[in-house]
C-alpha positions in Angstrom: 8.7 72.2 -36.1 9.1 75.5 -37.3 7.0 78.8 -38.7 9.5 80.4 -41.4 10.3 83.5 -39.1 13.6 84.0 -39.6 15.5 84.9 -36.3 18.9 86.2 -37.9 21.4 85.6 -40.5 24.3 83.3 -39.6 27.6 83.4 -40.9 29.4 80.2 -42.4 33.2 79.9 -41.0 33.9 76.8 -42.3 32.3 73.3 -44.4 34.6 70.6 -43.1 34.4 67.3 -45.5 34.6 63.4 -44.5 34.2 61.2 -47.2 30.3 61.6 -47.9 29.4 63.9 -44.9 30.5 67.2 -43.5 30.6 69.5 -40.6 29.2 72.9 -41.1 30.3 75.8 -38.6 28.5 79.0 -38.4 28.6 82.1 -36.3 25.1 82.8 -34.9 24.7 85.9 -32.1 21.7 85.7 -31.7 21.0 82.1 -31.9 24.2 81.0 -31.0 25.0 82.0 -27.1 21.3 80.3 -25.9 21.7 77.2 -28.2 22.1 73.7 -26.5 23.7 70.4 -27.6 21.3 68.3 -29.7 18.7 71.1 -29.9 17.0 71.7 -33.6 18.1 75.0 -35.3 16.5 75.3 -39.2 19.5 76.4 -41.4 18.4 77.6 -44.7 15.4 75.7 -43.8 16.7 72.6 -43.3 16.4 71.2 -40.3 19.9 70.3 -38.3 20.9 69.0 -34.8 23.8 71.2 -32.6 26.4 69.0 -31.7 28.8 71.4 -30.7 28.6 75.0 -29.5 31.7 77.4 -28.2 29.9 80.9 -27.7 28.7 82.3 -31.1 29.6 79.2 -33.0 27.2 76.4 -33.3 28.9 73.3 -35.5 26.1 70.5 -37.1 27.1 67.3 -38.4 25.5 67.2 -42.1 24.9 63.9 -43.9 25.1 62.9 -47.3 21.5 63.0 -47.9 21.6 66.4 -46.4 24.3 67.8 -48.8 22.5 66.4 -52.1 18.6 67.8 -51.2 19.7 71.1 -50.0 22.3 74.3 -50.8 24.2 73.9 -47.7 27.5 72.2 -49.5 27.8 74.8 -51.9 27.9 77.7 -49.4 31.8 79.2 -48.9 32.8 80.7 -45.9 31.5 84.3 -45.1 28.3 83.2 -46.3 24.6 84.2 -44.8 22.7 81.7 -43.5 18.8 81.9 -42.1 18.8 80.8 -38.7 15.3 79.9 -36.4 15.2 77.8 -33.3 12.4 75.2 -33.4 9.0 76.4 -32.0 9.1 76.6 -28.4 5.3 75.2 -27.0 3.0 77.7 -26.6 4.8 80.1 -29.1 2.9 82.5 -31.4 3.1 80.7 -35.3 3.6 83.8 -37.3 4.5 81.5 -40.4 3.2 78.5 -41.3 4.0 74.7 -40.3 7.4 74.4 -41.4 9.2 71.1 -40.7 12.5 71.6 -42.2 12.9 68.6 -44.5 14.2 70.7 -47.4 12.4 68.5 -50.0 14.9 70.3 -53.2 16.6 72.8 -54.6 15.6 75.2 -57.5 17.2 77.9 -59.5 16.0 82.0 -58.6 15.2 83.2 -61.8 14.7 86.9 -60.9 15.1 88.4 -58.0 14.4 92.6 -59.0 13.2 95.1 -57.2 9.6 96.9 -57.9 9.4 100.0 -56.3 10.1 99.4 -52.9 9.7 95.6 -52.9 11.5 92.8 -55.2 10.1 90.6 -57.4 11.2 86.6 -56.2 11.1 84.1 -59.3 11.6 80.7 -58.9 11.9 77.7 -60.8 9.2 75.3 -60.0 10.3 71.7 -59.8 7.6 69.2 -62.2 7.5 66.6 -59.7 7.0 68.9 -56.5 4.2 71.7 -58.8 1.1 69.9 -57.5 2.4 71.4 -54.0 2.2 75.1 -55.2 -1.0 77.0 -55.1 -1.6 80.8 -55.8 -1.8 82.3 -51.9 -0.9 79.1 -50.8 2.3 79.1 -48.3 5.9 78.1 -49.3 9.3 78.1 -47.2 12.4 79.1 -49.5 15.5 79.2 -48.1 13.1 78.6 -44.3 11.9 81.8 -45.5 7.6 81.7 -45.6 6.4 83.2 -48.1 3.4 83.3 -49.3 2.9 82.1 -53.4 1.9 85.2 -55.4 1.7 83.3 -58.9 2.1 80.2 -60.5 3.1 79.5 -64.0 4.1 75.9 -65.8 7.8 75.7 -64.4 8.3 78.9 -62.1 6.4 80.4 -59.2 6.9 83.8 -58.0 6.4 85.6 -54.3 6.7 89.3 -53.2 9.4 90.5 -50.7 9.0 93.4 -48.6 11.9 95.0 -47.7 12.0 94.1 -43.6 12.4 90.4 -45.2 14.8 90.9 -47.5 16.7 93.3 -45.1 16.7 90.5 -42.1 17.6 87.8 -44.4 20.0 85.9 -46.6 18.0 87.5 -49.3 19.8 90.5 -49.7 22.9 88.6 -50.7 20.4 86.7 -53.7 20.5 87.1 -57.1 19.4 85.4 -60.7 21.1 82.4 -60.9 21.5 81.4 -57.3 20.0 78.1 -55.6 18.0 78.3 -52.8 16.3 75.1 -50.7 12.2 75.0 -51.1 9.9 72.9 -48.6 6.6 72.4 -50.0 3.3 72.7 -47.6 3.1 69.9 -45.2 -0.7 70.3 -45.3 -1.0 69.2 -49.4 1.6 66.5 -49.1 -1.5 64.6 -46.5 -3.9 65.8 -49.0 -2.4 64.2 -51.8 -1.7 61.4 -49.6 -5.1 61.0 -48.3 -6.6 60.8 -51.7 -4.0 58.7 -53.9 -5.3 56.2 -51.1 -8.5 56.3 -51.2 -8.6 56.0 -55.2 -6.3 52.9 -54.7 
């Protein structure tokens, strides 16, 4: 489990290909030096297992499944990556419940800035917009935000600029993909009453 505070930006050093799966290593300094072998680290939200650590470098072993719901096999080398550990008991949830199962990936539309914040634009999915709700909370890129409109294919959120600065956001722009996890709490809901009108 996660909250969508972002603990640092990773960098990618390499995206290492075997037939339908890959192995992704990043540089983390932060993360990186305290992480263990088979601990949970959200990258870009999604959720991955260590498997191998040497200092700064943590390495995950990404599955096919992984590379087709999320941005992770596009991303080159140098990249920025969002980096949190899982929730530690007893830790303080800033965010919201995050689990990092990246459900899809969706197309920034704007990303601008408004004075001193930026304007985040988003294309909304049709079979995931029943999850999006104006102030409801959203994870993009394991970022959590909170929803600031809605319209028929696109929803937008506000970025301050500590977020932007302390994230992979600074490096977005139109055009771009980034991973999107819907609210855990309206996927039960939905859930819960597709099954009691059956």
């Amino acid at each position: 489990m996660f909250t969508g505070l972002v603990i640092e930006t990773g960098e990618i050093v390499s995206l290492t290909r075997t037939g339908e799966s890959a192995r992704l290593t990043l540089r983390a300094p932060a993360t990186g030096p305290g992480a263990q072998i088979g601990d949970s680290i959200a990258v870009n939200g999604c959720c991955l297992t260590a498997t191998v650590r040497d200092g700064e470098r943590v390495s995950f072993d990404l599955l096919a499944e992984t590379l087709r719901l999320t941005n992770l096999g596009s991303l080159a080398p140098g990249s920025r990556v969002n980096l949190e550990p899982a929730l530690g008991a007893g830790a303080k949830l800033g965010g919201h419940f995050v689990q990092g199962h990246v459900d899809t990936t969706a197309e920034v539309l704007d990303f601008s800035p408004h004075g001193a914040d930026f304007r985040l634009e988003v294309a909304l999915p049709a079979d995931f917009a029943q999850y999006v709700a104006h102030k409801g909370s959203i994870a993009v890129d394991g970022i959590s935000l909170t929803v600031a409109e809605v319209k028929d294919a696109s929803f937008m959120c506000w970025i301050i600029p500590h977020t932007r600065t302390v994230t992979n956001l600074a490096a977005r722009s139109k055009g771009g993909r980034v991973n999107l996890e819907f609210d855990l709490l309206a996927k039960y809901v939905e859930r819960i009453v597709a099954r009691k009108r059956a």
